[in-house]
Residue, then its C-alpha position, 0 to 999 in steps of 0.5 A: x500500500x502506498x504512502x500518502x508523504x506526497x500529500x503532506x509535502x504538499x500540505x507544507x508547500x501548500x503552507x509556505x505559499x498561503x500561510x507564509x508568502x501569501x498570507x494576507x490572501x488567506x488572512x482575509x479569507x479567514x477573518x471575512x468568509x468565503x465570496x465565491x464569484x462561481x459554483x463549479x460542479x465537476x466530476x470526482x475523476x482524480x484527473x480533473x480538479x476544477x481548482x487546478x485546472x482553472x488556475x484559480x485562487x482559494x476563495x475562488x470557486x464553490x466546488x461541488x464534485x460527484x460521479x459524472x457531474x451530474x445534477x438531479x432534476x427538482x423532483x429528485x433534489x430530497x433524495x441527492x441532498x449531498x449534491x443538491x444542498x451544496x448547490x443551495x448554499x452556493x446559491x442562496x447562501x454564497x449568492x454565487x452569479x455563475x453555475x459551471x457543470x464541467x464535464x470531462x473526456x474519458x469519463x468513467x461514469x459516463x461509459x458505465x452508463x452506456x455499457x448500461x450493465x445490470x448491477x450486482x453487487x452493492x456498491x453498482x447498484x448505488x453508482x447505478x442509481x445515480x448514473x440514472x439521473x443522465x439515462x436521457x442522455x443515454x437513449x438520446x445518443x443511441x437514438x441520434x448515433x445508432x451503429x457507432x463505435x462506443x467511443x463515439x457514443x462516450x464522447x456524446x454522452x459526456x456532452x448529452x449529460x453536462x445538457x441534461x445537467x443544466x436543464x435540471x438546474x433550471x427545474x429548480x424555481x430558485x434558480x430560473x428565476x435568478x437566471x430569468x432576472x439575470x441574477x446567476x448565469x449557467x455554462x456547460x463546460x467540457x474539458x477534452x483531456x486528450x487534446x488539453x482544450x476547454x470547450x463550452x456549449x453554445x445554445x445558439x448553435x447547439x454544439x459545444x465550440x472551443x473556448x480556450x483552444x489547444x495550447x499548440x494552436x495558440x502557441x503556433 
């Protein structure tokens, strides 16, 4: 079994950075509370940490992490209370004015949904039930993309599901109306590991286009 002293050097760089040379940073954040500007729903996939990813500071970012990024329609919000009373604080307490459902290449989640296997064991049929909350997103790739090869259908589905994400935040009353009044805005993100670009759904065309592009790209 593996140590973790990677984690505990880096909780003493971690020190040396926001507790020592940058401390008034963490001073304030201490002595004033937390002021996120953003709600960040992201997948637990160890390969994608929203903080790192976006190069952002603490205080920066409410983060909510689950299997797929994934956020359960109103009418289920009782029975996911982890992940949707986390959205509630961000949003009614931390008054955040952007939601981002980041999904991800390569996910996990998503491609057990599409093997769609049936449970048995346990710990499948809890990951399972929770996959469910995007099996819309499922049949609607299956039904667009029939004959494909599964890493095609994958690769949709990943996108499908951030959508499905996004309209089940706007069955949240609390949340329409803050968008409606221009209070809160929602983004779909989705961040193409192999190609290291970040992408975002734009409603006008119906796709997902690059926001930040390909580092070689900009470079060249």
């Amino acid at each position: 079994m593996r140590d973790v002293s990677k984690f505990l050097s880096g909780f003493r760089r971690f020190q040396q950075n926001y507790l020592g040379e940058h401390h008034d940073l963490f001073d304030q954040l201490v002595l004033q509370g937390q002021r996120p500007r953003a709600l960040m729903i992201a997948c637990c996939d160890s390969r994608c940490d929203p903080a790192l990813l976006t190069d952002c500071d603490p205080g920066d970012m409410f983060v909510v992490r689950n299997v797929a990024n994934l956020v359960p329609p109103h009418v289920q919000a009782t029975y996911f209370a982890a992940t949707t009373s986390a959205i509630a604080f961000a949003i009614h307490n931390l008054e955040v004015e952007h939601v981002i459902v980041m999904g991800h290449a390569q996910c996990g989640g998503i491609r057990a949904l599409m093997e769609n296997k049936t449970p048995d064991c346990n710990e499948e049929e809890l990951i399972a039930k929770w996959l469910g909350i995007a099996e819309d997103a499922r049949r609607h790739v299956l039904q667009a993309l029939p004959e494909k090869p599964a890493e095609v259908l994958a690769h949709a589905c990943e996108q499908a599901a951030i959508l499905v994400s996004l309209e089940n935040l706007m069955s949240y009353p609390w949340i329409s109306q803050r968008v409606h009044e221009g209070r809160l805005a929602l983004h779909g993100w989705y961040f193409d590991m192999p190609r290291g670009e970040l992408l975002q759904y734009q409603p006008e065309s119906g796709s997902f286009e690059v926001l930040v592009p390909n580092l070689e790209e900009i470079t060249g």
